[in-house]
C-alpha positions in Angstrom: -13.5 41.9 0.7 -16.8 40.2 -0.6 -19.5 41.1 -2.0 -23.0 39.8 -2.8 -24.1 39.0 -6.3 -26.1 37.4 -8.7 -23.3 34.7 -9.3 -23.3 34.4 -5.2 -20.4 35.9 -2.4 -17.5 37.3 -4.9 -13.8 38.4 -4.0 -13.1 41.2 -6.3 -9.6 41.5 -5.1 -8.7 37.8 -6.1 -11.7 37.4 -9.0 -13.3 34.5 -7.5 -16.5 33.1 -5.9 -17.0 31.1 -3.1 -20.3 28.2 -3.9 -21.0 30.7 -6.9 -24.9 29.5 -8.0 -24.0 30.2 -12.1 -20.7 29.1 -13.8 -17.4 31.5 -13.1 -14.0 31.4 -13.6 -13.1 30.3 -9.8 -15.2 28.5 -7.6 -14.1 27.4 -4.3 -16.3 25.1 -3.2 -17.1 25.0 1.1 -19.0 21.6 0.2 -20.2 19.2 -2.1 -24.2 19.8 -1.5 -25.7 20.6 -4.4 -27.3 24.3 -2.6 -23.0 25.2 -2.2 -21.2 23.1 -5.4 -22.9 23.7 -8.7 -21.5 22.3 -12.3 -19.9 24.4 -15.4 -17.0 26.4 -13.7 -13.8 26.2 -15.4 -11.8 26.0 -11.9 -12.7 24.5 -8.3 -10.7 24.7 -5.1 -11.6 22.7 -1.8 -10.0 20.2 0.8 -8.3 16.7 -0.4 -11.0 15.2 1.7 -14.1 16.5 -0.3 -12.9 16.1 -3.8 -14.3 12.5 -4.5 -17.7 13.9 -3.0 -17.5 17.2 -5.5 -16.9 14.9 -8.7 -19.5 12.8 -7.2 -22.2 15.1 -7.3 -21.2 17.4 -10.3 -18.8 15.3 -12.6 -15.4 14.9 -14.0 -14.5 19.0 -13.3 -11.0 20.6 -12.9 -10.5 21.0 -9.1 -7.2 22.1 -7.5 -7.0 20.7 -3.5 -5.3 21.3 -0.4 -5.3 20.6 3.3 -7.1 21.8 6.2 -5.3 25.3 6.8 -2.8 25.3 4.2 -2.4 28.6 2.4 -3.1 29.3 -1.3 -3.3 31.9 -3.1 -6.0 32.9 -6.1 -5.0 36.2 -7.7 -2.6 37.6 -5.4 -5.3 37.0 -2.6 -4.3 34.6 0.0 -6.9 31.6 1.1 -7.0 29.1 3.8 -10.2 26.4 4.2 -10.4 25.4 7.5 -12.8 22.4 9.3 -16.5 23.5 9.3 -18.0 20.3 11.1 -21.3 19.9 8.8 -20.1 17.0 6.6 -17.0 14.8 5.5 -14.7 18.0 3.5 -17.0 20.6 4.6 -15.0 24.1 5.2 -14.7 27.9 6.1 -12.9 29.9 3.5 -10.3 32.6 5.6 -9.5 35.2 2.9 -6.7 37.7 3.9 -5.8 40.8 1.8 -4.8 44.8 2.5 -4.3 43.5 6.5 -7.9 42.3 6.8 -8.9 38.7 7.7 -12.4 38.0 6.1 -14.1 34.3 7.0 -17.2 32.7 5.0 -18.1 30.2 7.1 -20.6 27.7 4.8 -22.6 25.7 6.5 -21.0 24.3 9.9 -21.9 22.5 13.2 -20.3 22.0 16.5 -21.8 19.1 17.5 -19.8 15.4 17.9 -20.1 14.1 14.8 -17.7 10.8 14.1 -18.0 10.9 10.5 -16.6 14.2 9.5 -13.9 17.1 10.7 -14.7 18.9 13.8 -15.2 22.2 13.4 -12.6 25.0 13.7 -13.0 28.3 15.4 -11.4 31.2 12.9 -10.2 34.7 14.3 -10.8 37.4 11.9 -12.3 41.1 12.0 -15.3 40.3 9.8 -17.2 36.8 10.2 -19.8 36.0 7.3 -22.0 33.5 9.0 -24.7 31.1 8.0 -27.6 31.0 10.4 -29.9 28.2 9.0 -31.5 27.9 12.9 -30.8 31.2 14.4 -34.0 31.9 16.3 -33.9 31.0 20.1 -36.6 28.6 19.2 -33.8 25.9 17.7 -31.3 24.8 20.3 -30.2 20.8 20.5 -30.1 18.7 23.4 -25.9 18.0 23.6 -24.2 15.1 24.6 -26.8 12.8 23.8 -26.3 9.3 22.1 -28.8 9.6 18.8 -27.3 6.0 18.0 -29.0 4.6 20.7 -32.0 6.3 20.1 -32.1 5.5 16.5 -31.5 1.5 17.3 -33.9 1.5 20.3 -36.7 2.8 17.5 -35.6 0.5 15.3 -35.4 -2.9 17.8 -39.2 -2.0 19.1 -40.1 -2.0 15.8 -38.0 -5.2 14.8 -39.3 -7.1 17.8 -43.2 -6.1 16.6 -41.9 -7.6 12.7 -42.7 -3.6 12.0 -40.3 -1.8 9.6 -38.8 1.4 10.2 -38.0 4.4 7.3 -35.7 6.9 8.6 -35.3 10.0 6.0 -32.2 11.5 6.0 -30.5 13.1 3.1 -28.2 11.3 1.0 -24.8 13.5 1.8 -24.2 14.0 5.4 -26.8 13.0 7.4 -27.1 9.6 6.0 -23.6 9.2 7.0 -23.8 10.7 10.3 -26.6 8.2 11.5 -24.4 5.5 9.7 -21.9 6.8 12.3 -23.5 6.8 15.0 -25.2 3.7 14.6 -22.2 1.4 14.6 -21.3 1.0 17.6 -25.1 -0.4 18.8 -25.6 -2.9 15.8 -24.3 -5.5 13.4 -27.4 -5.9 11.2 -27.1 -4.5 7.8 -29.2 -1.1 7.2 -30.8 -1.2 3.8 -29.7 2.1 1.8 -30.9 4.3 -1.1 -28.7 3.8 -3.8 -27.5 7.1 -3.4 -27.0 7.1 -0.2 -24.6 3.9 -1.0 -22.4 5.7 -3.3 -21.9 8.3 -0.6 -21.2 6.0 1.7 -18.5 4.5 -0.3 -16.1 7.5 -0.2 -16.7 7.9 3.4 -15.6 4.2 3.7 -12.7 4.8 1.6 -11.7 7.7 3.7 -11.6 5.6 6.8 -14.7 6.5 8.0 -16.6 3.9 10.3 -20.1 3.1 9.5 -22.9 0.5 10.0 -22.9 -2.1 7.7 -25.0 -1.5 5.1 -27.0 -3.4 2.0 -27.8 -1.2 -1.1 -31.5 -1.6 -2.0 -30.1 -2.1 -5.8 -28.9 -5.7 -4.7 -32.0 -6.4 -3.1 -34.6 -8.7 -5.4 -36.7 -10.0 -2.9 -40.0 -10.1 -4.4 -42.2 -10.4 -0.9 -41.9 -7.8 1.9 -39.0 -7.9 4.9 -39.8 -7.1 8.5 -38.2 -5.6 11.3 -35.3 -4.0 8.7 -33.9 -0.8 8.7 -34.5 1.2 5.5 -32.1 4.8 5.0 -34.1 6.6 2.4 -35.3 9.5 0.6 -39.2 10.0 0.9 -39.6 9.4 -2.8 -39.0 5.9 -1.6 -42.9 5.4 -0.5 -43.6 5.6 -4.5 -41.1 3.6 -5.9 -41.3 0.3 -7.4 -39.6 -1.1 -4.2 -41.7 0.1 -1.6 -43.8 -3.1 -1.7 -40.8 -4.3 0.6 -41.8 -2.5 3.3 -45.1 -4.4 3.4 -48.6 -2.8 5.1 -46.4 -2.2 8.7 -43.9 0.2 9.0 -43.1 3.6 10.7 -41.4 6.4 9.4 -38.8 8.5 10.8 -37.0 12.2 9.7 -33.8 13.0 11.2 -33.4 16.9 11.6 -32.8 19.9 13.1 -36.6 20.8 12.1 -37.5 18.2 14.2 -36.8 20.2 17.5 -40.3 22.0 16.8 -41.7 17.9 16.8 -42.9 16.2 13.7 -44.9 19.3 12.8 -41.7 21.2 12.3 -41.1 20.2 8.9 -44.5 19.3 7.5 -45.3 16.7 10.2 -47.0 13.2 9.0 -44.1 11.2 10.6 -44.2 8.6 13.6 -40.5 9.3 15.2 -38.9 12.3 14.8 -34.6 12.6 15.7 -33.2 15.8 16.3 -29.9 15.5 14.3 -28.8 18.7 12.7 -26.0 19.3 10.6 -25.8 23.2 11.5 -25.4 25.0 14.3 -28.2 25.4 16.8 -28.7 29.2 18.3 -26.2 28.5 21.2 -23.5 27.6 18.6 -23.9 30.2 16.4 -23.7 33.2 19.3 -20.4 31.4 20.7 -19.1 30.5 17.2 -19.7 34.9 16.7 -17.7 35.4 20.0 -14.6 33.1 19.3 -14.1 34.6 16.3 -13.8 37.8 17.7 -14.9 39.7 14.5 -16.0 43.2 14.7 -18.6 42.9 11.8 -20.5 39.9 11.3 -23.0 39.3 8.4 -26.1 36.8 8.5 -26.7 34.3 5.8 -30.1 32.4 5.5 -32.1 34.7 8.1 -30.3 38.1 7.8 -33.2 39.5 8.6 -34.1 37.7 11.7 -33.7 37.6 15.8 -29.5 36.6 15.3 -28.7 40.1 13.7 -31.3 41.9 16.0 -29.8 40.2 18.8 -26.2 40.9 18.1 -26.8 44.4 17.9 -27.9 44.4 21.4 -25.0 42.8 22.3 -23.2 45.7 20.7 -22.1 43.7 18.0 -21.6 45.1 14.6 -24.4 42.9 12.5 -25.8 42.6 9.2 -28.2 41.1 6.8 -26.1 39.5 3.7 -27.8 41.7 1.7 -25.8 44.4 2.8 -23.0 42.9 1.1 -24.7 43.8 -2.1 -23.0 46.5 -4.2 -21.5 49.2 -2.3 -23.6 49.1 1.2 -21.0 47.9 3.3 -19.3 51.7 2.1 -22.1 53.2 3.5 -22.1 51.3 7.1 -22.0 53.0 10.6 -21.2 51.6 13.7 -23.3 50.1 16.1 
């Protein structure tokens, strides 16, 4: 049903790509990161609630969109997208042709997440899965309120006139601790500029966040304390860093963080634990509730989630046996 090229996962059957990395013909799009949705195609396809964020990031391109499991069809091949959890629009293609059920499922999460679509378990026979944090080594803590953590950083730092940096990237995640944050505070968080355009379709989607002030409206000359400042890193070397003054303490919200501030190049005070994929747990019940009988690995297809399958009797794969004509030459496990 798919196969791994150049261009990126392919559908012969239906002529059409799914986050293709070159331009093509048809592009359906799982998400509007720029790793997945990529400019110069002549057609995209994703949900009605991840358009604005596509055009946002890659311009003024033709896009058809439907609803979370409506059925479509490209090519005489039929296509549902279906809730992946990882941000606002984010989906699993379902692609069903010659009685097979084939899923892609992007980049997903199954953690609570106010600010997007929960994610949707998909039956079919093969599974195509990303696994971004599939080692044993990355598993998150559940059920915990990152809000709270987040604000209690924040007010021990407020109450010392200290400000605090949290990086985050701009789609998603900035979002997501905008989310979570609004229950535990009414003062303003002071946003990338970016990050304030992406909030703006989340808004306009219904989505509740913290309040917010973009740093582009901000023309105070001398430097703020105790504030809240939703950034990129490139922050520390722009011409507005001089706000933050000689006392602050940075902050990076990830999944890398489970491995502490050294897990993604250390040099920060705080580290949060807030992924937006699916920790090893996830990933090996995600597997099961599909019920697929061939799964491929994405993003460490080389690593402990395909060895560990196959002792589980699972028939598993590296992506880059979709290349060409290996899947042809494939034996059970």
């Amino acid at each position: 049903m798919l196969t791994l090229t150049p261009k990126g996962l392919y559908c012969p059957a239906g002529d059409f790509y799914i986050d293709p990395k070159r331009r093509v013909d048809h592009a359906v799009i799982t998400h509007a990161h720029s790793d997945h949705a990529r400019r110069g195609s002549s057609m995209y396809y994703c949900v009605h609630s991840g358009v604005d964020l596509l055009r946002t990031r890659i311009g003024a391109v033709k896009v058809k969109t439907y609803s979370f499991g409506e059925r479509f069809e490209i090519n005489g091949v039929s296509l549902s997208l279906h809730p992946a959890g990882h941000i606002l629009g984010s989906s699993q293609v379902r692609i069903e042709h010659g009685g097979e059920v084939w899923v892609a499922s992007g980049d997903y999460k199954r953690d609570e997440d106010p600010t997007c679509e929960p994610f949707e378990s998909v039956a079919c026979d093969v599974f195509v899965t990303e696994a971004t944090f599939g080692t044993p080594a990355f598993t998150w803590e559940k059920g915990q309120d990152l809000g709270l953590q987040i604000f209690e950083w924040w007010s021990r730092n407020r109450q010392r006139g200290v400000n605090s940096v949290l990086f985050a990237y701009s789609l998603g995640k900035a979002q997501r601790v905008l989310g979570v944050l609004q229950k535990h505070t009414r003062n303003p968080v002071h946003c990338d500029p970016l990050v304030s355009e992406m909030n703006r379709h989340y808004r306009a989607q219904g989505i509740a966040l913290a309040p917010t002030i973009c740093l582009s409206q901000v023309t105070e000359t001398q430097p703020l304390k105790g504030e809240l400042f939703l950034v990129p890193q490139s922050f520390l070397k722009s011409s507005q860093s001089h706000l933050l003054g000689p006392r602050y303490e940075t902050a990076f919200a990830s999944g890398w963080m489970a491995g502490g501030q050294r897990g993604f190049g250390g040099g920060y005070d705080h580290g949060f634990v807030m992924s937006d994929h699916a920790d090893w747990n996830d990933l090996l019940r995600t597997i099961k509730e599909t019920g697929a009988r061939r799964v491929y690995v994405q993003h460490r297809g080389e690593g402990a989630l395909v060895k560990h399958l196959r002792q589980l009797g699972v028939e598993a794969f590296p992506e880059s046996d979709l290349i060409g004509g290996r899947q042809e030459q494939l034996t059970l496990f």
